[in-house]
N, C-alpha and C positions, 0 to 999 in steps of 0.2 A: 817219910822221906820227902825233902824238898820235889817240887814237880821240876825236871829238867826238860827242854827241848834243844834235841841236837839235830841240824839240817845238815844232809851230805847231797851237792849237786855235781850234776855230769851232763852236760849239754840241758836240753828239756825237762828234765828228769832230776826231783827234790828227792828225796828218801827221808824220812822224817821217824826221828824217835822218838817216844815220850817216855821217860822212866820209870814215871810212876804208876802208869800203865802195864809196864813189864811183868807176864809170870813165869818168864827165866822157861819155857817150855823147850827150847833149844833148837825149835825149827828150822832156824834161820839160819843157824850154823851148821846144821845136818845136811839142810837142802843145798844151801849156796856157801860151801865154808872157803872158800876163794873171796868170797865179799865179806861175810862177816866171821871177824876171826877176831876173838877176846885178848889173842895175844900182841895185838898190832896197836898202834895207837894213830890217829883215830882208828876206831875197832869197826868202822864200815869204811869201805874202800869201793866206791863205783867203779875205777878203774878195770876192774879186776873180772867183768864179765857185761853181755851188751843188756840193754837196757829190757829188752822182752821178759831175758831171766830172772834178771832183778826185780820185775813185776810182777814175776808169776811167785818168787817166792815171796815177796813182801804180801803177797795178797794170803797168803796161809798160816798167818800172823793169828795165831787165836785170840786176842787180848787187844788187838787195835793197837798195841804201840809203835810197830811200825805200819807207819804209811808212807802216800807219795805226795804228789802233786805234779800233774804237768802242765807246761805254760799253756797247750792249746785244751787242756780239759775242760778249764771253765766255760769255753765257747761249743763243747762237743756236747757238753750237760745240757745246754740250752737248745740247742737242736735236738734232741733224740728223740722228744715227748713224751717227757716225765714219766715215763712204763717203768715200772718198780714190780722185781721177783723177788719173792721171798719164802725160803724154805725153813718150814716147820723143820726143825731136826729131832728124832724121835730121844728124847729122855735127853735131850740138849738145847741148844740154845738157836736164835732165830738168824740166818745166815739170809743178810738182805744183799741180794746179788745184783747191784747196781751201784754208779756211778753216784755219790750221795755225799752232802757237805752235813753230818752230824754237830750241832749247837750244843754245848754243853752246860749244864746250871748256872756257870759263871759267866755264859756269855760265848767262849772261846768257841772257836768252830776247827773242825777235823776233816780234812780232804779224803774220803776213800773214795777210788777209784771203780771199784772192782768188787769186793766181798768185805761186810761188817758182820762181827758173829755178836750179837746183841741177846745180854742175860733172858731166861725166861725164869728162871728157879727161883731168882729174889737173893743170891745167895753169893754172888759175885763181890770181890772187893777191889772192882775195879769198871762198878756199873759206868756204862751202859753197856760196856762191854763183856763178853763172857770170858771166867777165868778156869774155867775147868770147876769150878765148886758144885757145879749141878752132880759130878760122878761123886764124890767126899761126904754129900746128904742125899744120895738115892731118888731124886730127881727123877719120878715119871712123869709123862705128859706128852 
């Protein structure tokens, strides 16, 4: 699948998809289905709820395809001092809980804000990110 990027904005606040990213887990429409709703076209609508919730759900994105960007983050990243959490997840993948601009092979860079669930199994097809294939090949660790 061609890689697509779709930006939806609402004041401060990008929301950004990547498709090829995507493992269709359906979070996003569970959590926030007032924003993101398949039947709509565009199928993300900010409109539709304030900027907090749209944060907290875009952050529980398993796959990194959706993310944000906000205008004042790149100036909050540089203040905070550079303190990076990161939780082992048992028999899953690495949940780096911080504000973090991820570089990709090609170059391209990735705004998370918030929470990145980064492969540990080696198994993901959608490295660096985790796609759920750690549960599919029995992934201890």
């Amino acid at each position: 699948m061609a890689e697509k990027e779709r930006r939806y904005t609402k004041d401060d606040l990008t929301v950004i998809w990547t498709n090829s990213l995507c493992v269709h887990s359906g979070k996003c429409i569970r959590g926030l289905g007032q924003v993101f709703n398949l039947q709509n076209r565009p199928w993300i609508d900010l409109s539709k709820a304030d900027k907090e919730a749209i944060i907290k759900q875009v952050d529980q994105c398993p796959s990194g395809a959706l993310s944000y960007e906000l205008e004042v983050m790149e100036n909050q990243m540089e203040s905070t001092g550079s303190e990076v959490e990161v939780e082992v997840i048992e028999n899953g993948p690495l949940a780096l809980k911080s504000a973090c601009v991820i570089t990709m092979p090609d170059g391209t860079e990735m705004t998370k804000a918030d929470t990145a669930y980064l492969c540990r199994c080696g198994a993901s097809a959608k490295k660096p990110f985790c796609d759920g294939s750690h549960k599919k090949i029995g992934f201890k660790g």
